[in-house]
C-alpha positions as protocol buffer text, in pm:
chain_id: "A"
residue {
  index: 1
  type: UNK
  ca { x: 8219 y: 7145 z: 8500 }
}
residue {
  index: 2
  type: UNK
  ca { x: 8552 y: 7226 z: 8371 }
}
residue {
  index: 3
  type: UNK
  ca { x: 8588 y: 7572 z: 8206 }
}
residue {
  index: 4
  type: UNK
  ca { x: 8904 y: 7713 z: 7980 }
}
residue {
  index: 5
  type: UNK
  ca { x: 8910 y: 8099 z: 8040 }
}
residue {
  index: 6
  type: UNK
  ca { x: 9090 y: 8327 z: 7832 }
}
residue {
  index: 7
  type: UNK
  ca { x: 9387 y: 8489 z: 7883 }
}
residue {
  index: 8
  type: UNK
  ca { x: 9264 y: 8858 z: 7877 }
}
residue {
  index: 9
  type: UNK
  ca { x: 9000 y: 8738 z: 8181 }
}
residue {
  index: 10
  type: UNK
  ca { x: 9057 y: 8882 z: 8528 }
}
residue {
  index: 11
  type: UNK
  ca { x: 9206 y: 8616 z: 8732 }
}
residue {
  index: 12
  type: UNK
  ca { x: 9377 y: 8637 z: 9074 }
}
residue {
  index: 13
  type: UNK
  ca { x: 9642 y: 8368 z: 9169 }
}
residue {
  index: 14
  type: UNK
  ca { x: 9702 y: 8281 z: 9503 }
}
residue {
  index: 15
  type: UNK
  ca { x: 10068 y: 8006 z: 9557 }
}
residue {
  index: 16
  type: UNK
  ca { x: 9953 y: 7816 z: 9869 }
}
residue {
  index: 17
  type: UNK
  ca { x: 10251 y: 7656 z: 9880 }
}
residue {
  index: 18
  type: UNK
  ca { x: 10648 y: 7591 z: 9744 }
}
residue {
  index: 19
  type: UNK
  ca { x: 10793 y: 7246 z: 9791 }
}
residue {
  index: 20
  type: UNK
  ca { x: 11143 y: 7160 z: 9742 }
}
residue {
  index: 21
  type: UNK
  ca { x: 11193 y: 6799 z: 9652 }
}
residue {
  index: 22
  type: UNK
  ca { x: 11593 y: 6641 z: 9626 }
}
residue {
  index: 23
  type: UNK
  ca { x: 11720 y: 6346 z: 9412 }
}
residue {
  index: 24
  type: UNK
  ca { x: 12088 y: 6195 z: 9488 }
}
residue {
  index: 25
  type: UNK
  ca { x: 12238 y: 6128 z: 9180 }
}
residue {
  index: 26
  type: UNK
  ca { x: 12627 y: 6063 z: 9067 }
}
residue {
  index: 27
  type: UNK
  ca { x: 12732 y: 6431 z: 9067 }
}
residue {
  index: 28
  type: UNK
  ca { x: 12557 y: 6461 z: 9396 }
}
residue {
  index: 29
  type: UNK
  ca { x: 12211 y: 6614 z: 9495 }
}
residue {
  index: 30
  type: UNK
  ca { x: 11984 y: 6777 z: 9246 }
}
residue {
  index: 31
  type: UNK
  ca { x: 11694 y: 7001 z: 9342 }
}
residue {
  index: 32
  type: UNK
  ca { x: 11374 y: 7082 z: 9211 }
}
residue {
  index: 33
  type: UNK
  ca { x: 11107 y: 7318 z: 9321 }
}
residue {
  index: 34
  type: UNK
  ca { x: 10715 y: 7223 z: 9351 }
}
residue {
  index: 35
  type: UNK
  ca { x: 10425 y: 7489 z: 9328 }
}
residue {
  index: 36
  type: UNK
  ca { x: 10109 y: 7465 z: 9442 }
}
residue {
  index: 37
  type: UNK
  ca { x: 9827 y: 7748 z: 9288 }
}
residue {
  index: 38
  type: UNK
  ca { x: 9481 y: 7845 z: 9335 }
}
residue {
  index: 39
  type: UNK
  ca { x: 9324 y: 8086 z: 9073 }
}
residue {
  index: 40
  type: UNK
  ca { x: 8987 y: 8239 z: 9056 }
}
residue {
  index: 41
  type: UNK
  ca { x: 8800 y: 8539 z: 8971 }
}
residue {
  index: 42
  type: UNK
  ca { x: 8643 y: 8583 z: 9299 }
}
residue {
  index: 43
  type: UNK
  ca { x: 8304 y: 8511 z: 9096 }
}
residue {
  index: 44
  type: UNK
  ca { x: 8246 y: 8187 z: 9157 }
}
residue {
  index: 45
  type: UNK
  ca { x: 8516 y: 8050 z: 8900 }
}
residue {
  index: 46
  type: UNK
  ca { x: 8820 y: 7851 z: 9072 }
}
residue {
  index: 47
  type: UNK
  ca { x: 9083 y: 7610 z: 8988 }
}
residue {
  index: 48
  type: UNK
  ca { x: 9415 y: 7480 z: 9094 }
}
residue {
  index: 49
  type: UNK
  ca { x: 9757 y: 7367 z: 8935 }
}
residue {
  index: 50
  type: UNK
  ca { x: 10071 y: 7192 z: 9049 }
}
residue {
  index: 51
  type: UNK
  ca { x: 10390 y: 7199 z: 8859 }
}
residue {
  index: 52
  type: UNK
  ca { x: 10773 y: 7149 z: 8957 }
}
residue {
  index: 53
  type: UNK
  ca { x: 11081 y: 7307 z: 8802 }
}
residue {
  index: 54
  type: UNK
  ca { x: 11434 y: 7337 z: 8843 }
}
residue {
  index: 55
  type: UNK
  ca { x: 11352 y: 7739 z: 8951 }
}
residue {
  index: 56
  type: UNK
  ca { x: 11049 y: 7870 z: 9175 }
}
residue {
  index: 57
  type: UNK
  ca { x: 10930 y: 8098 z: 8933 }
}
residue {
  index: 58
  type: UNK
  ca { x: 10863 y: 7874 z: 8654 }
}
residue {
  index: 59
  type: UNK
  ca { x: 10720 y: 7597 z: 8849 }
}
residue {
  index: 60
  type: UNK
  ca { x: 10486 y: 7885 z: 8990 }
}
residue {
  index: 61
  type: UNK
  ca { x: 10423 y: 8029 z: 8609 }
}
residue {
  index: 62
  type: UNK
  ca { x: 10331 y: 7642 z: 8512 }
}
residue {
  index: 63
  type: UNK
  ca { x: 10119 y: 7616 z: 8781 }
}
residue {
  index: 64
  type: UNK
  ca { x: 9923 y: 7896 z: 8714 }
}
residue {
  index: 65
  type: UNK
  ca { x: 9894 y: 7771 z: 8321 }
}
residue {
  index: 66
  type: UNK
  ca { x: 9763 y: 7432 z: 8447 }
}
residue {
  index: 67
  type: UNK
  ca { x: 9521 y: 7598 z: 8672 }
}
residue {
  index: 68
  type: UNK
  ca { x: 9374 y: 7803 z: 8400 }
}
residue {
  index: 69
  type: UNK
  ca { x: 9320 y: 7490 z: 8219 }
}
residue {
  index: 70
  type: UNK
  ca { x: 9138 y: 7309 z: 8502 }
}
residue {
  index: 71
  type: UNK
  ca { x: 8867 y: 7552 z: 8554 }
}
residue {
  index: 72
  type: UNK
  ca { x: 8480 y: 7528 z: 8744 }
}
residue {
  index: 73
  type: UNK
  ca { x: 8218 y: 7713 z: 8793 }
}
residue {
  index: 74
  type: UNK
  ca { x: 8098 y: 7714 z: 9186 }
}
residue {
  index: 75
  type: UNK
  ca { x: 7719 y: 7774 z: 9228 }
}
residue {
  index: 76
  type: UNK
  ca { x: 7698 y: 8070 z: 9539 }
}
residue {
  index: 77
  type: UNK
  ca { x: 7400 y: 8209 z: 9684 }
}
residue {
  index: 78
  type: UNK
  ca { x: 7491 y: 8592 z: 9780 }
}
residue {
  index: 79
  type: UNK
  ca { x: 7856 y: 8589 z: 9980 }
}
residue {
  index: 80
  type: UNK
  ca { x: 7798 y: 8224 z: 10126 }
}
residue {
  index: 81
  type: UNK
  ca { x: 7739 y: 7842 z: 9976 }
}
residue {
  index: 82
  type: UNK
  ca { x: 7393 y: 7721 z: 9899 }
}
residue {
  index: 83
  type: UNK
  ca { x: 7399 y: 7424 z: 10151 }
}
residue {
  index: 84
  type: UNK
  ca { x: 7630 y: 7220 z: 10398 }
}
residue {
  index: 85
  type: UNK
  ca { x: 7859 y: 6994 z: 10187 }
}
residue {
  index: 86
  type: UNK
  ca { x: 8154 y: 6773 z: 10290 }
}
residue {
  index: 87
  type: UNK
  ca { x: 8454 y: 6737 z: 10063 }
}
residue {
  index: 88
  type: UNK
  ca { x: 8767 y: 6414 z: 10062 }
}
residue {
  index: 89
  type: UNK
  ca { x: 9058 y: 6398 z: 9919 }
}
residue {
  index: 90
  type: UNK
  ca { x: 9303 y: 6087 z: 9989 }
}
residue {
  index: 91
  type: UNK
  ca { x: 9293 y: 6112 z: 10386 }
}
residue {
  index: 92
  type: UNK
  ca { x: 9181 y: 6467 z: 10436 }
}
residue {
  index: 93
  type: UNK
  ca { x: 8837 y: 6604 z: 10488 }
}
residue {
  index: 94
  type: UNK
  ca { x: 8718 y: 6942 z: 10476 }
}
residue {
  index: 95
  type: UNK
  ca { x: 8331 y: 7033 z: 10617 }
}
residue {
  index: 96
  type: UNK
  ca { x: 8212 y: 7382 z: 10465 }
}
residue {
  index: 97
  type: UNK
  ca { x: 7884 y: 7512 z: 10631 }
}
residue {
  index: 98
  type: UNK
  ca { x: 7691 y: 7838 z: 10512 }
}
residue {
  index: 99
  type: UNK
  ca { x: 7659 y: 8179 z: 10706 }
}
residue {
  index: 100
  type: UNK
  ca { x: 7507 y: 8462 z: 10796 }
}
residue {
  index: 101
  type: UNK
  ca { x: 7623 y: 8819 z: 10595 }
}
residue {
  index: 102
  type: UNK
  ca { x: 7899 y: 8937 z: 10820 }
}
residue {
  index: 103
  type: UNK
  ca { x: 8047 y: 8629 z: 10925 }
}
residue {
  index: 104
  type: UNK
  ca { x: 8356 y: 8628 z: 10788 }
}
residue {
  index: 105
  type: UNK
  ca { x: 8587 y: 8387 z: 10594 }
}
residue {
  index: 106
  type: UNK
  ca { x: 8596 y: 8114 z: 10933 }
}
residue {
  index: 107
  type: UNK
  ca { x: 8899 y: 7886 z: 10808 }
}
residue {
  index: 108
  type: UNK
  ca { x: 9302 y: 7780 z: 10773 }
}
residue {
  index: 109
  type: UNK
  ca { x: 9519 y: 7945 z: 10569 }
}
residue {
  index: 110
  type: UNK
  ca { x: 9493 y: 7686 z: 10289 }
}
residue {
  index: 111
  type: UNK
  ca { x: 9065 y: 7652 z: 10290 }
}
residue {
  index: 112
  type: UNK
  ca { x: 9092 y: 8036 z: 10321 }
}
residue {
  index: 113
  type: UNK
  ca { x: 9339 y: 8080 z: 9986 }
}
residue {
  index: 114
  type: UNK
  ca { x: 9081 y: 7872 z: 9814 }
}
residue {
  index: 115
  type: UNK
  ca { x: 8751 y: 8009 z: 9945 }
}
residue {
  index: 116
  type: UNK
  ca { x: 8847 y: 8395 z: 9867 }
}
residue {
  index: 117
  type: UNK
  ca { x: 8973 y: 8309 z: 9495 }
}
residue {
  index: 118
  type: UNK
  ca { x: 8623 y: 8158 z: 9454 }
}
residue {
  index: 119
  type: UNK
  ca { x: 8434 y: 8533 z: 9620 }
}
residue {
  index: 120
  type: UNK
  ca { x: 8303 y: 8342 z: 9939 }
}
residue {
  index: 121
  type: UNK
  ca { x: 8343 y: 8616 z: 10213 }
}
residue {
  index: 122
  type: UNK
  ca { x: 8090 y: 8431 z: 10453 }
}
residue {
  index: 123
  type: UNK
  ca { x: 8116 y: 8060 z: 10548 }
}
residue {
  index: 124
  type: UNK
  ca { x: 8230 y: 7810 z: 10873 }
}
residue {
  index: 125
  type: UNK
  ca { x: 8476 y: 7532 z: 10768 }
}
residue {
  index: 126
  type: UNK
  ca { x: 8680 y: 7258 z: 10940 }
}
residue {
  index: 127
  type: UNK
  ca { x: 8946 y: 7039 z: 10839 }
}
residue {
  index: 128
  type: UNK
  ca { x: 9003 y: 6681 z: 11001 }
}
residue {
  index: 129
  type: UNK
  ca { x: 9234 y: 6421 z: 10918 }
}
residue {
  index: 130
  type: UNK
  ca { x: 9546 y: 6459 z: 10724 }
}
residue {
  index: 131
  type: UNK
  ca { x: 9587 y: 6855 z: 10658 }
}
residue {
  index: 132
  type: UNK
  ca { x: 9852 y: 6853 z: 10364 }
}
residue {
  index: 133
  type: UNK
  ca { x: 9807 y: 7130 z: 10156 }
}
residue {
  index: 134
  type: UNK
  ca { x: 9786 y: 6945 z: 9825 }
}
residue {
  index: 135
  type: UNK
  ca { x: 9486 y: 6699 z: 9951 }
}
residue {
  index: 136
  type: UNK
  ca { x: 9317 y: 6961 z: 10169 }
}
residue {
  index: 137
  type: UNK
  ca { x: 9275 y: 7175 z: 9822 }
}
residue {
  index: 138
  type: UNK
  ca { x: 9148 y: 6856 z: 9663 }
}
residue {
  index: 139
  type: UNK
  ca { x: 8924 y: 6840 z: 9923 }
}
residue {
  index: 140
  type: UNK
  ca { x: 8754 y: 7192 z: 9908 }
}
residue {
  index: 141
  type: UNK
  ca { x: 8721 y: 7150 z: 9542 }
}
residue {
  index: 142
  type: UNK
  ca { x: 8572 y: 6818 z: 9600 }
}
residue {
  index: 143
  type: UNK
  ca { x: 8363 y: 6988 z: 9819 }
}
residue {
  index: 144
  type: UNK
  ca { x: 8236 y: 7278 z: 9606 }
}
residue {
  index: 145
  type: UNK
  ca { x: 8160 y: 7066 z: 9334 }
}
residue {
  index: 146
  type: UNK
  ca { x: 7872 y: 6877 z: 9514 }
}
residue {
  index: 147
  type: UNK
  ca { x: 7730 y: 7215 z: 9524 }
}
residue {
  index: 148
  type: UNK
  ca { x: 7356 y: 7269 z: 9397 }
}
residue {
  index: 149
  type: UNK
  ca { x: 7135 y: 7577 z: 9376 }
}
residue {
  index: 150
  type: UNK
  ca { x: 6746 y: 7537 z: 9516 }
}
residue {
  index: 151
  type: UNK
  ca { x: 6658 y: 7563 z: 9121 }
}
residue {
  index: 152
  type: UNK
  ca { x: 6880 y: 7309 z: 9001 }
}
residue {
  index: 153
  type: UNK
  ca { x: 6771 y: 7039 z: 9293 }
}
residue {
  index: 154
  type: UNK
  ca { x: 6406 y: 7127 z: 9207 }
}
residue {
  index: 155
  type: UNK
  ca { x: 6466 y: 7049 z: 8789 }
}
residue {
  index: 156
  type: UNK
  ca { x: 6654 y: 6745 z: 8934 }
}
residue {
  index: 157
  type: UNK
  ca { x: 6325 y: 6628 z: 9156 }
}
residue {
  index: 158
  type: UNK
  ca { x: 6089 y: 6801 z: 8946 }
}
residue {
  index: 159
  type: UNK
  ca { x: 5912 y: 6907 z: 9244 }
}
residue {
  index: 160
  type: UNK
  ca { x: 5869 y: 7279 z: 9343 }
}
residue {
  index: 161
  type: UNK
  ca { x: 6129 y: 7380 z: 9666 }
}
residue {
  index: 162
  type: UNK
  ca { x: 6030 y: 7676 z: 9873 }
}
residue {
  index: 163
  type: UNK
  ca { x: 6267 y: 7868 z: 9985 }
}
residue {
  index: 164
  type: UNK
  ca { x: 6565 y: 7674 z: 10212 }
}
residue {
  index: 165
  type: UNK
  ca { x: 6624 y: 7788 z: 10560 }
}
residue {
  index: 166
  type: UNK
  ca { x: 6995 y: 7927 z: 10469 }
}
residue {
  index: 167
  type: UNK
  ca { x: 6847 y: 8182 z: 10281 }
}
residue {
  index: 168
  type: UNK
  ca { x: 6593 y: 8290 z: 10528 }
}
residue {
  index: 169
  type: UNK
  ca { x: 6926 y: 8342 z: 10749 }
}
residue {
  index: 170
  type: UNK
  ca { x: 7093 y: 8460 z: 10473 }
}
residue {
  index: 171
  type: UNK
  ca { x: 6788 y: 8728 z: 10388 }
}
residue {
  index: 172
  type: UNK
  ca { x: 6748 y: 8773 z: 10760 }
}
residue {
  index: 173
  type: UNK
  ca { x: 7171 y: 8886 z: 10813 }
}
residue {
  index: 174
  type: UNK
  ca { x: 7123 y: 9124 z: 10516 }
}
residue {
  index: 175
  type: UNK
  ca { x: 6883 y: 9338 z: 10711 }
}
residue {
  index: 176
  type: UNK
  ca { x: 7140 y: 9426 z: 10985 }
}
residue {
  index: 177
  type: UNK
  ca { x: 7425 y: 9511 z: 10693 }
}
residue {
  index: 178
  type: UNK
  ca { x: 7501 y: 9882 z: 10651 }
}
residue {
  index: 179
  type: UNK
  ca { x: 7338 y: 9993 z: 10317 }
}
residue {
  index: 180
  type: UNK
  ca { x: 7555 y: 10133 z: 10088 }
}
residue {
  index: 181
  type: UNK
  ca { x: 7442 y: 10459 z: 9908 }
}
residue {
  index: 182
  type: UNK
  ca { x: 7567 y: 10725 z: 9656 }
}
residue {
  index: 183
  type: UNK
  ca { x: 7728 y: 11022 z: 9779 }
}
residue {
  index: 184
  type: UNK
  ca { x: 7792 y: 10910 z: 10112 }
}
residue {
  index: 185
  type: UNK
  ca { x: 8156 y: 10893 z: 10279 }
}
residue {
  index: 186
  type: UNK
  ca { x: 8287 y: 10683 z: 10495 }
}
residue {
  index: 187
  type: UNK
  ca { x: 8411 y: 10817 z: 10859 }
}
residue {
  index: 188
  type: UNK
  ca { x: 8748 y: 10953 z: 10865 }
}
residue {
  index: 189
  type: UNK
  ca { x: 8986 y: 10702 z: 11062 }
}
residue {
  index: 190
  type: UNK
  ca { x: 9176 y: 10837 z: 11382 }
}
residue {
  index: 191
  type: UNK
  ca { x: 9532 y: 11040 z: 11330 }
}
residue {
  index: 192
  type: UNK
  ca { x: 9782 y: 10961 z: 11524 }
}
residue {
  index: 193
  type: UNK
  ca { x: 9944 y: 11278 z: 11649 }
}
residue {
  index: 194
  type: UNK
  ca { x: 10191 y: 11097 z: 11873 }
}
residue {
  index: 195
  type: UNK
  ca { x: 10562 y: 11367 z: 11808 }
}
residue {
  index: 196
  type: UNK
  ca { x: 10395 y: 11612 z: 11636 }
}
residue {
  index: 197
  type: UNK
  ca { x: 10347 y: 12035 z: 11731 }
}
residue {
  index: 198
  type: UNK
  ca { x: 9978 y: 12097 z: 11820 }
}
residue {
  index: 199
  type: UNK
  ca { x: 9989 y: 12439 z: 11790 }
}
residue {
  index: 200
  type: UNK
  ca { x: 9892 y: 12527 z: 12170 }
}
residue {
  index: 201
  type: UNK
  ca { x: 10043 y: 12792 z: 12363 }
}
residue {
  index: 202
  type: UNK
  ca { x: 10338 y: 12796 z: 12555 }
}
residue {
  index: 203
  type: UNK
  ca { x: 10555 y: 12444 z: 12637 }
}
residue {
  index: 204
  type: UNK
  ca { x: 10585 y: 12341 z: 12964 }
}
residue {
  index: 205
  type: UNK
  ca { x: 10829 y: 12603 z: 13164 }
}
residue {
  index: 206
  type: UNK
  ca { x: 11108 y: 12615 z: 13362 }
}
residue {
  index: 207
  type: UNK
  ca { x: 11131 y: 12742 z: 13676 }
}
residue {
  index: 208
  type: UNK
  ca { x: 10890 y: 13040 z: 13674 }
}
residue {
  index: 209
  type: UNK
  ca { x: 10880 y: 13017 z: 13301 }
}
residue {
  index: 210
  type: UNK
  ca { x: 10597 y: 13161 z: 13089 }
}
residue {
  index: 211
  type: UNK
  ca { x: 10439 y: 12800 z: 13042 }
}
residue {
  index: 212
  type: UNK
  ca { x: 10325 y: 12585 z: 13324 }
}
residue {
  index: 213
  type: UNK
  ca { x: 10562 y: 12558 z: 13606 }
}
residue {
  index: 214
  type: UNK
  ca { x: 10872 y: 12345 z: 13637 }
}
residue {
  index: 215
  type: UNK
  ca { x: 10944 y: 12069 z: 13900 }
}
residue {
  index: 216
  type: UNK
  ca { x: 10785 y: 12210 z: 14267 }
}
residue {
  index: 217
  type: UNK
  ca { x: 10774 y: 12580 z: 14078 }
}
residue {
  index: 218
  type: UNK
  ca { x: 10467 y: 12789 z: 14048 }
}
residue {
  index: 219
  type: UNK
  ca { x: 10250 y: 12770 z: 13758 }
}
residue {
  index: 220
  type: UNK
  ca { x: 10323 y: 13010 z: 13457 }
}
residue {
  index: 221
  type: UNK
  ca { x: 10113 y: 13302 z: 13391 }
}
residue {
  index: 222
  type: UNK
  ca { x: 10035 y: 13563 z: 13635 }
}
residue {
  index: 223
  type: UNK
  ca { x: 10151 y: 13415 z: 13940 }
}
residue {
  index: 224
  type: UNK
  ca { x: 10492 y: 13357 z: 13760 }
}
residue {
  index: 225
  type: UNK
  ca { x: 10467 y: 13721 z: 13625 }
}
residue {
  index: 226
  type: UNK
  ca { x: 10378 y: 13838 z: 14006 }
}
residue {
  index: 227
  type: UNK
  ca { x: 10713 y: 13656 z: 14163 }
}
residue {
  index: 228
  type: UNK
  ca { x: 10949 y: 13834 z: 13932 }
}
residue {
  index: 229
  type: UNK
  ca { x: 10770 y: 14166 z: 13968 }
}
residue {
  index: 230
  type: UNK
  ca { x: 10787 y: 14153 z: 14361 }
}
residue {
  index: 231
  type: UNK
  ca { x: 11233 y: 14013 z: 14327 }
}
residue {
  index: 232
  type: UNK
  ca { x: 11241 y: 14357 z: 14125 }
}
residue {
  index: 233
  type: UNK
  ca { x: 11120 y: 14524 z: 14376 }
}
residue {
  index: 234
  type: UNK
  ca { x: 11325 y: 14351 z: 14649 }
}
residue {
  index: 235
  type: UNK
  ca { x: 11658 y: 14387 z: 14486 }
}
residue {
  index: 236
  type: UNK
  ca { x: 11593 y: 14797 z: 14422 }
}
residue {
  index: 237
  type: UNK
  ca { x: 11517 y: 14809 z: 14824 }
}
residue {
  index: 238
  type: UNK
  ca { x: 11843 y: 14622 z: 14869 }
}
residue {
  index: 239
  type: UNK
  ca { x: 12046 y: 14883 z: 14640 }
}
């Protein structure tokens, strides 16, 4: 099941992880880098590379070559796996089960990287054991390659296999997914308006200001308008 895809294809690259590694030698310590990459079309092709260097960006470039060279094809039914599979690697084990439409991507950081480059976007998975990042990749690969569609088991058995119960889940999900149809738009997100001029009338006022009132002052408006009219009229009795 090993694939060699072109150049020109549409791959994605994902570095799960850089390792430094030190050797002591006459002149005194020498470093090198390690690279770990997952690549994938998000189409159900995936593959992995690791490489070392004197420089991260070449043992990440000869990563990504070996990847490309180490290609397979994952068998996926809709956004999920066909069936429950279990995957080893050296001391690590990875358990990937199938769900629903809407589920979500339920993993670590390094099952996730791998998962996504392949185009899952709905599955459950746990890790136990050791949870390196080298051997848990091994793992999910290991994994996804016991993978089998309900056609290919049945040209195995040469039986006839009604349909499985993951994709009466899987048919029963899709029913509560928002359709997607031409011409419509999605809702406009909220603005945040936090600092900026609304446009209303009048700020807040000072003491008998036009605007609402200050501290323990009247409200603006007429009453304010009313006060200074009746002070006018105070201070020309005074005079």
């Amino acid at each position: 099941m090993t694939d060699i895809l072109e150049e020109k294809s549409s791959l994605d690259s994902h570095t799960v992880g850089i390792y430094r590694t030190a050797a002591t030698v006459k002149g005194g310590r020498r470093f090198s880098f390690g690279a770990l990459v997952v690549v994938g079309d998000r189409r159900g092709k995936i593959g992995y590379g690791y490489a070392k260097s004197p420089e991260v960006p070449t043992a990440i470039e000869k990563a990504e070559k070996y990847a490309k060279l180490n290609m397979m094809t994952v068998p996926m039914a809709g956004s999920t796996i066909p069936h429950e599979v279990v995957g080893r690697a050296c001391a690590s084990q990875v358990k990937i089960l199938p769900a629903s439409p809407g589920t979500g991507v339920v993993a670590g950081g390094t099952v996730r990287a791998v998962l996504e480059m392949v185009g899952i976007t709905d599955c459950l998975s746990k890790c136990t054991g050791s949870t390196g990042k080298l051997n848990t990749v091994k793992a999910v690969l290991d994994g996804l390659s016991q993978l089998r569609t309900r056609e290919d088991i049945a040209e195995l058995r040469g039986v006839e296999i009604t349909t499985s119960d993951i994709e009466e889940r899987i048919a029963r999900g899709q029913r509560f997914m928002p359709v997607k149809s031409e011409g419509t738009t999605k809702m406009a997100a909220p603005v945040n308006t936090i600092g900026q001029d609304r446009g209303r009338g009048g700020g807040r006022g000072g003491r008998g200001g036009g605007g609402r009132g200050g501290r323990g002052g009247p409200r603006g408006g007429a009453a304010a308008q009313g006060e200074a009219a009746s002070s006018e009229g105070a201070e020309n009795t005074d005079s």
